[in-house]
Each structure stands twice: as structure tokens, then as C-alpha cells.
N, C-alpha and C positions, 0 to 999 in steps of 0.2 A: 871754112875749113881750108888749110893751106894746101895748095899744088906742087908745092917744091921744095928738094929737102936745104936750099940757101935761101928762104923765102925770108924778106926781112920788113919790120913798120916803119913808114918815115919818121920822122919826128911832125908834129902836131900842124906847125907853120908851113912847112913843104907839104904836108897833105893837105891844107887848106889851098896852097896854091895851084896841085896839081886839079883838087876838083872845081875851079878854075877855068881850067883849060882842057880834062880830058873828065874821060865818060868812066866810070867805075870797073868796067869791062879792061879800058884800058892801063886803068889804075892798076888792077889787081895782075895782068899782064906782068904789067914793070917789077914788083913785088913780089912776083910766085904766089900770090894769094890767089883766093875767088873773087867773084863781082860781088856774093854775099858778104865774104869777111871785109872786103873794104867798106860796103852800107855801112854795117856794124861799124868800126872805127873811125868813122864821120859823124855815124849817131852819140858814140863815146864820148868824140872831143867836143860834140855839140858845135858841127860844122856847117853850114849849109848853104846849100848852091843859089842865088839869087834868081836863076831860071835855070828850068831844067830844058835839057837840049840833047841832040844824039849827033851831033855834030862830033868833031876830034876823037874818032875812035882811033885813029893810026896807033903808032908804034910811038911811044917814050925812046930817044933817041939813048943808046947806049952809055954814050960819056952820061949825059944827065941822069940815067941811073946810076951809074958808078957815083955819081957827088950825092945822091940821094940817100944811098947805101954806107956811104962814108960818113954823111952825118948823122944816121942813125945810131949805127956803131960806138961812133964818138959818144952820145947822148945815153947811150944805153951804159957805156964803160965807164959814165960819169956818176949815174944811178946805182949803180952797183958799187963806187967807190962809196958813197952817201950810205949805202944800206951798212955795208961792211964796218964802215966806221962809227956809225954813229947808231946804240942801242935806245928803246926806247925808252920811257920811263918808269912802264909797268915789266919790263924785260931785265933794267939794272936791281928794280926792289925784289925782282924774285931770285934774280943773283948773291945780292947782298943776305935773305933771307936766308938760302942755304949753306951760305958761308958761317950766318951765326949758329944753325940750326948741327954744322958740321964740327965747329969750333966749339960746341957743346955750353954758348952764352947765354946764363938765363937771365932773363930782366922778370920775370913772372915764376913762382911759383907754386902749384896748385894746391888748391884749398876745395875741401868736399863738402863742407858747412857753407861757405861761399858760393862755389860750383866753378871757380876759375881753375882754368887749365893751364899746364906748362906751357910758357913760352918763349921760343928764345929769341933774340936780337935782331930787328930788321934795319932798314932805311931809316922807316919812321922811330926807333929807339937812339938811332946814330944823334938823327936832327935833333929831338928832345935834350938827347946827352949833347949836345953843342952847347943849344939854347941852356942850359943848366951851368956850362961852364962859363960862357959871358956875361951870364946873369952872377954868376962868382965873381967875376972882373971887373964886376961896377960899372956893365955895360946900361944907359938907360934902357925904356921903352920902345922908344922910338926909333932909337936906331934898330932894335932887334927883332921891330916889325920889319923894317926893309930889309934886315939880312933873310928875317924868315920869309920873307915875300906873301905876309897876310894881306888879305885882301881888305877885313876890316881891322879897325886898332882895337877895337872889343874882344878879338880872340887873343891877339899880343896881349894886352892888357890884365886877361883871367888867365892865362900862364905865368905871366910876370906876377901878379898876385898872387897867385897859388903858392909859387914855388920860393918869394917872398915871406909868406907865411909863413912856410915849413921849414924854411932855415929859421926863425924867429923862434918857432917851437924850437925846432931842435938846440939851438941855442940856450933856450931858457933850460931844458932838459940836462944839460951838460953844465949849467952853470950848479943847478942844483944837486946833480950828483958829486960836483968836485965837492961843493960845500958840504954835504953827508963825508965823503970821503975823508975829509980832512977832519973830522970829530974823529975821539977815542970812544969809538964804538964799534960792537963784537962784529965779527966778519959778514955774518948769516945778516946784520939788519943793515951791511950796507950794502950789498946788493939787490935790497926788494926797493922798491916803486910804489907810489900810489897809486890808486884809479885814476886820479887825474891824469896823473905824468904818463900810465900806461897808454890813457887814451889817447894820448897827444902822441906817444910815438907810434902808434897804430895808424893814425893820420899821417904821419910823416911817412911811412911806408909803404900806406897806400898811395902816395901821391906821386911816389919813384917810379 
């Protein structure tokens, strides 16, 4: 428990050297701590004295605190530059999550015969719609495993397949209704689909 309302922790390396040279009594002196809170922060960094000793209880000379305190500081205002800057990973998708969820973007939605539920745009929809557009560009495989940074080429692979596929359907889908379209036939029968064609765009929809 701390003794002092300037009480500050060295940084890891000066506290290893100070237990070193002084007794945790002394330690925590210099510090505004206890002799408890300093154990504890030797236990933390996993520090340990080569022999225990009750020698060097004096006094930590003032200048040497002062440069103890200074590097703490520094270390600490360097930490918190690090936090401030830099978000995490599960911190940016639930950013990006509410931005779609706010932007009212739906990539999903719900079906009661199914049981899927509305949902809108995250991170992972973003990378997908990336991976979708480079695979438009006539990007290979391989390179789109390194941009997706899969671990194995078998998941690159069953997305680049898939969505492969589904432009070839969808392709074939489109070649087939210009061909309807372009007959002199009534309005009502160029608009219907077979089961075939229907099933194939059911597949292409569900694969978006």
C-alpha cells in the first residue's frame, strides 16, 4: 500500500539494481511505498536477490532518487503515448462494428425459414469486400493469401474458389437472361427463371 501521495515505481532495470544494493525497507523509503509493495514489484517483474542480506538499510541518496523518479516518469509517459495511440484489435472491430451498425449497412439480411438475423457491416465484411474486389482485378491466389495474411493456403484457396464460382454462376445467369431478353417474347415470360437458374442465384447470395 502506498505511504505517499508522490510515491512513484522505478522502472524494472533500476529496481533490480536497487535490490542489489538496498533492503526493501529501504527500497520503499526512496519510493513512498511499503516494504510490502516493493516484495510485490520484485515478485511481479520476477526479480530476485542472489542472497538475502540486512545489510544497506540507510538512506537512497536524494540526487539518485531524483534520476530514479525521472526515469520512471519518462517510461511511464512513454506507455501511455503507446496506449493512446495505438488501439487494439478487438477494440478497432468493435469501432468499425458500430460505425456499420450506425451507417445502417446491411451485408445480411433476416430470414425466419433460415433463422438468420440482421446484420450489418463489420471489419470482417470490409476484408471480405477487399478480398472480393482483388479477386475482380485478377489478383492470383497467392498473392491474396499474403495480403490476407492466412496462415494456411487451404483457407485462401476455399475463398478464392468459392467466390470463383459465384462469379461463373453469376455469369452464366446473365448471359442467359440477355439471351431470353433479346427474343420477341411477352414481358411476363422474360422475367421468370428456372429452378435451375433460381438455384444458382440463391447460391450466389448466399455466398455474399
Amino acid at each position: 500500500m502506498e505511504t505517499h501521495s508522490e510515491w512513484f515505481r522505478p522502472t524494472n532495470r533500476d529496481l533490480a539494481r536497487l535490490a542489489e544494493q538496498y533492503s526493501n525497507t529501504a527500497i520503499g523509503r526512496a519510493c513512498g511505498v511499503s516494504d510490502t509493495t516493493i516484495r510485490n514489484w520484485l515478485g511481479k517483474a520476477k526479480i530476485k536477490r542472489k542472497v538475502e542480506f540486512n545489510q544497506h538499510q540507510g538512506e537512497i541518496t536524494s540526487d539518485a532518487i531524483a534520476k530514479l523518479r525521472k526515469r520512471a516518469e519518462k517510461l511511464s509517459s512513454r506507455q501511455a503515448q503507446r496506449t493512446e495511440k495505438r488501439l487494439s484489435t478487438d477494440r478497432v472491430s468493435r469501432i468499425i462494428a458500430q460505425i456499420g451498425e450506425q451507417a445502417r449497412i446491411i451485408v445480411q439480411q433476416p430470414d425466419e425459414e433460415t433463422g438468420r438475423r440482421l446484420k450489418y457491416a463489420t471489419a470482417h465484411d470490409l476484408r471480405r469486400g477487399c478480398a472480393h474486389r482483388l479477386i475482380n482485378a485478377g489478383i492470383s491466389a497467392e498473392t491474396l493469401k499474403v495480403i490476407l495474411r492466412h496462415r494456411d493456403f487451404s483457407t485462401t484457396e476455399k475463398f478464392y474458389g468459392a467466390t470463383k464460382a459465384a462469379q461463373a454462376a453469376a455469369g452464366e445467369i446473365h448471359e442467359k437472361l440477355e439471351s431470353k431478353g433479346s427474343k420477341n417474347e411477352p414481358t411476363e415470360t422474360k422475367s421468370l427463371l428456372s429452378p435451375e437458374e433460381i438455384q444458382k442465384l440463391k447460391l450466389i447470395l448466399n455466398s455474399m
